[in-house]
C-alpha positions as CSV (number, residue, x, y, z in Angstrom):
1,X,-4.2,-2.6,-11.9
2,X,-3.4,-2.5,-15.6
3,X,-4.4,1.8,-16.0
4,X,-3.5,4.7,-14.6
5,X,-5.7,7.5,-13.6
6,X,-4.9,10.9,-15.3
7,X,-6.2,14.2,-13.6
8,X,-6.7,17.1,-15.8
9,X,-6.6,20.5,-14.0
10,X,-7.0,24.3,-15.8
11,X,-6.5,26.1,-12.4
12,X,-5.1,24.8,-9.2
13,X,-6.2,25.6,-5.8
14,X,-4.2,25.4,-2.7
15,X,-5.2,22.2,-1.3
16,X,-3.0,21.3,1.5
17,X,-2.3,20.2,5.0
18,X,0.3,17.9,6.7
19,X,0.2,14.3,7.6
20,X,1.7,11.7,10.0
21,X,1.6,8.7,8.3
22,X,3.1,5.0,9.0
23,X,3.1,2.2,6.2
24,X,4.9,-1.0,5.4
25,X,7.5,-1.5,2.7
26,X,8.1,-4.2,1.7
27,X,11.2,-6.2,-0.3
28,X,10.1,-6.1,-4.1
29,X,10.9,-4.6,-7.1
30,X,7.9,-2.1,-6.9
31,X,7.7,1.4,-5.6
32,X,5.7,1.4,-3.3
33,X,2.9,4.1,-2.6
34,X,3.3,5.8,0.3
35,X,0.2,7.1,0.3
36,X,1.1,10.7,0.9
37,X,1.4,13.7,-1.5
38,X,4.2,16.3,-1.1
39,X,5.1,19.8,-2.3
40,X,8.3,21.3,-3.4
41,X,10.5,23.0,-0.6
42,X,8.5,20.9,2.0
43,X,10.7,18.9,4.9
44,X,9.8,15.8,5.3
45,X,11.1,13.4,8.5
46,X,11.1,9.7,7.8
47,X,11.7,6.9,10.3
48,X,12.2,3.5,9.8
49,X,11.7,0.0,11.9
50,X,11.4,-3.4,11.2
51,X,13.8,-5.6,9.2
52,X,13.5,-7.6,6.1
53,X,15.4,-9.3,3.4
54,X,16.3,-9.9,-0.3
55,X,17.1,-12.8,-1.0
56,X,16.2,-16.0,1.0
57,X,20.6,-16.8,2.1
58,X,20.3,-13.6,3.6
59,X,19.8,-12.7,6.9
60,X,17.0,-9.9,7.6
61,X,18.1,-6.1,8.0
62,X,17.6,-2.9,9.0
63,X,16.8,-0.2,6.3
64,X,20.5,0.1,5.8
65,X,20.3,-2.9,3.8
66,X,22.7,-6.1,3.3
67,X,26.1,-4.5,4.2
68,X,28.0,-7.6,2.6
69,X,26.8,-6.4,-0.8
70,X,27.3,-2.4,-2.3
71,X,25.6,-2.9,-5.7
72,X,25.5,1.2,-6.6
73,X,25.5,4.7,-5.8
74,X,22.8,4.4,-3.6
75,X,25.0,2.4,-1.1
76,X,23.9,-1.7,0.1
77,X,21.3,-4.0,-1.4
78,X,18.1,-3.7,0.2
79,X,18.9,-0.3,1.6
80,X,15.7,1.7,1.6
81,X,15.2,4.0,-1.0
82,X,12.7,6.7,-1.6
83,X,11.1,9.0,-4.5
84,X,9.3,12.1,-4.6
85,X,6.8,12.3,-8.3
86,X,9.6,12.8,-10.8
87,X,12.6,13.9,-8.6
88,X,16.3,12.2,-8.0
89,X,15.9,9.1,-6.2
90,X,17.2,9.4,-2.5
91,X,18.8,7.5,0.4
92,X,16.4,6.6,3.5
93,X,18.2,3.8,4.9
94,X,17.2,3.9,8.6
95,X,15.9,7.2,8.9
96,X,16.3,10.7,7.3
97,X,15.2,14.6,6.9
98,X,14.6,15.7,3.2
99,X,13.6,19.1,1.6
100,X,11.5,18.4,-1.4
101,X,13.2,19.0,-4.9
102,X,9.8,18.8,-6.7
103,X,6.2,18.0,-6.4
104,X,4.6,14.5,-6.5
105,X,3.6,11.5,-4.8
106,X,6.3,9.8,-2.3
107,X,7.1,6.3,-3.4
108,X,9.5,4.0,-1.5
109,X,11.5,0.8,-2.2
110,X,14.2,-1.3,-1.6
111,X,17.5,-0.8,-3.7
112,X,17.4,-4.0,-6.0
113,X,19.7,-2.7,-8.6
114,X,19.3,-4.8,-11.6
115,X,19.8,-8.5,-9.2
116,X,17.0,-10.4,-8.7
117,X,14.8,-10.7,-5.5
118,X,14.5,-14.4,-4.3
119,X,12.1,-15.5,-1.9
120,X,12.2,-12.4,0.5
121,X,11.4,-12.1,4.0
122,X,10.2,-9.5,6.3
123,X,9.3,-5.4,6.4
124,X,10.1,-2.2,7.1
125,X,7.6,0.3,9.1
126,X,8.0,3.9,7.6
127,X,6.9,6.5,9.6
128,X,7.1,10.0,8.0
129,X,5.7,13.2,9.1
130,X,4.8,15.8,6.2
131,X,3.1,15.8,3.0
132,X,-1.2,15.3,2.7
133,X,-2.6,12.0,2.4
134,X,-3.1,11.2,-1.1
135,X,-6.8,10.2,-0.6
136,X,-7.7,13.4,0.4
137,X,-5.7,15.0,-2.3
138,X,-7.4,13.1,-5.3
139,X,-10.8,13.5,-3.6
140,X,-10.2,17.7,-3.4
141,X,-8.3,17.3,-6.9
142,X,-11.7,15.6,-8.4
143,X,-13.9,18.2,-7.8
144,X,-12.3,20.6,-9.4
145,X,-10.7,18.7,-12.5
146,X,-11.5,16.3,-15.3
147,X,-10.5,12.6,-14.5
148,X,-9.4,10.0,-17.5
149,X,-8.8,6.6,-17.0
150,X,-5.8,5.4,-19.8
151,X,-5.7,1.5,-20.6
152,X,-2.8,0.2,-21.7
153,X,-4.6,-1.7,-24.7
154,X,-5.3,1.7,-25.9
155,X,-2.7,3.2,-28.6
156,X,-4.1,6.7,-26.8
157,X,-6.6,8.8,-25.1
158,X,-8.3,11.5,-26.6
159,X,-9.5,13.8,-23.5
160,X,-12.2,16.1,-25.8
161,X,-10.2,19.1,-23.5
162,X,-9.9,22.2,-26.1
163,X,-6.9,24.1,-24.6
164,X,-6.0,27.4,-25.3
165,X,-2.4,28.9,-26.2
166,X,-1.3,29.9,-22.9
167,X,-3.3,28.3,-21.3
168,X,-2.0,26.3,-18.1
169,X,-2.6,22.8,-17.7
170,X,-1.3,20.5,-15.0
171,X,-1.6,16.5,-15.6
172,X,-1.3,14.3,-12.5
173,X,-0.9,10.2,-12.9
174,X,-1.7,8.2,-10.5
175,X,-1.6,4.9,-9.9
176,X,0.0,1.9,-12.3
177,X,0.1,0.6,-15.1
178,X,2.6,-2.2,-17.2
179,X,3.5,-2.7,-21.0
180,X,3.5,-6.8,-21.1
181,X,1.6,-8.2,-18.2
182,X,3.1,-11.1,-16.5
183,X,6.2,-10.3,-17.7
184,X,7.2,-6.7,-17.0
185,X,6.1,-5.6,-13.4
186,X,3.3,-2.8,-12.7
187,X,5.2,0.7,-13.1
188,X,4.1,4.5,-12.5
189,X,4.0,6.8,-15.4
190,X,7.9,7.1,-15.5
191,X,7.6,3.7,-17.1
192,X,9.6,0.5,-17.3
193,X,14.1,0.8,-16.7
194,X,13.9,-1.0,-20.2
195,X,14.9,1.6,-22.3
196,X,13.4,2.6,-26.1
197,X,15.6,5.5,-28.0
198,X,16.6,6.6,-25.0
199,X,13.0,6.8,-23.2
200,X,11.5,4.3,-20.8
201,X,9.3,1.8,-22.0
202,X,5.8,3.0,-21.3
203,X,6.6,6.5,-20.0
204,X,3.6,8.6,-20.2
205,X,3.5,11.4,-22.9
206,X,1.2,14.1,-23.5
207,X,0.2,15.9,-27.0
208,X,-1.6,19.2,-27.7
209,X,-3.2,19.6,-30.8
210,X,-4.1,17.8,-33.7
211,X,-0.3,16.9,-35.6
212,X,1.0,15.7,-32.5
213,X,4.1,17.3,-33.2
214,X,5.0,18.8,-29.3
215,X,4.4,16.2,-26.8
216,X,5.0,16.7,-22.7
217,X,6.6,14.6,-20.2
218,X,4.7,13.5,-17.9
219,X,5.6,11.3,-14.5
C-alpha cells in the first residue's frame, strides 16, 4: 500500500471502549499494526508467546530477543519492541504493563537496530488487553470526519477544508506509505530513519493557508 489515509476531524466525539486482542508479530523491519487504537493515560497489559528469529545462524527466541547480541538501549536483537502513535518507543520483551504517554495507534516490532534481517524464522503471539480496535475506530471516525487519501506521487494534497483561526483540527494517518518503492520499506507517517535536515524522509507535514509558511507535524 503505497498511500496513507488522512482523517480530518473539526470536533471529536468520545468514541471508545476496550479491547482484548491477540496478533502475530513477526521478525521484519516493519512496525507492525496491532490493530488496536489507544488513549493517553490508558494501561495497557501485553503478553507474549511464541518464538522467532533474526537471522537464519540463529536460534529462535522468546520476545526477549537474541541474548548473545545487545545492539542498543533497547536491550538484545530481536527483543520485542512496541510504539504508541508518535510516543517514545518501549521495551515489551516477554510481557509488560504500560500507561500510555500519548494517543495513537499501537505498532510492534522486533528491535533490528540498523543490522540486517536474514532469512528469519518463526513468531511471536501478542496478546494485549486495552485500547479499541482500530476498525471500529476508523468506521466511528468516518462518519463524523472528511477522509483524504495522499499518494506518494503527489507533491501534495489540497483538502478544499477552509479552517478558521482557532479553530481545532485533529489529523489522523493511518496506514503506509514509502518514498522509493522497492527500495525503501513501507513506513507510517513518521517516515523513513533516513534522515533530511534533520527530519525523516517522508514524514508527514501539514500546512494552513495559502503561503505555506506554518506547517504541523503530523505522525
Amino acid at each position: 500500500m503505497k498511500y496513507l489515509l488522512l482523517t480530518f476531524l473539526m470536533l471529536f466525539t468520545n468514541l471508545y471502549s476496550f479491547s482484548l486482542k491477540t496478533i502475530n508479530i513477526y521478525p521484519n523491519s516493519i512496525k507492525q499494526n496491532s490493530g488496536l487504537y489507544v488513549k493517553k493515560g490508558e494501561i495497557l497489559e501485553i503478553s507474549v508467546n511464541g518464538k522467532w528469529s533474526l537471522h537464519e545462524k540463529y536460534n529462535q527466541v522468546t520476545g526477549e530477543g537474541h541474548s548473545v547480541f545487545k545492539v542498543n538501549e533497547y536491550g538484545n536483537w530481536g527483543s520485542l519492541l512496541g510504539k504508541i502513535g508518535n510516543t517514545d518507543i518501549f521495551i515489551v520483551g516477554n510481557g509488560t504493563q504500560i500507561v500510555s504517554k500519548g494517543e495513537g495507534v499501537l505498532y510492534l516490532f522486533p528491535n533490528k537496530d540498523n543490522y540486517k534481517i536474514f532469512n528469519p524464522s518463526g513468531f511471536l503471539a501478542v496478546s494485549v488487553n486495552g485500547g479499541m480496535d482500530l476498525a471500529l475506530f476508523k468506521s466511528e471516525l468516518e462518519k463524523i470526519s472528511s477522509k483524504f487519501i495522499y499518494d506518494t506521487k503527489e507533491d501534495y494534497l489540497t483538502t478544499d477544508l477552509f479552517v478558521n483561526k482557532g479553530d481545532e483540527l485533529k489529523i489522523y494517518a493511518f496506514e503506509y506509505w514509502t518514498m522509493w518503492n522497492n527500495f525503501y520499506p513501507e513506513v507510517t507517517a513518521e517516515g523513513h530513519s533516513y534522515m533530511i535536515n534533520s527530519v525523516n524522509f517522508g514524514k508527514l507535514f501539514a500546512g494552513i493557508g495559502s503561503s505555506f509558511a506554518d506547517f504541523l507535524e503530523v505522525h
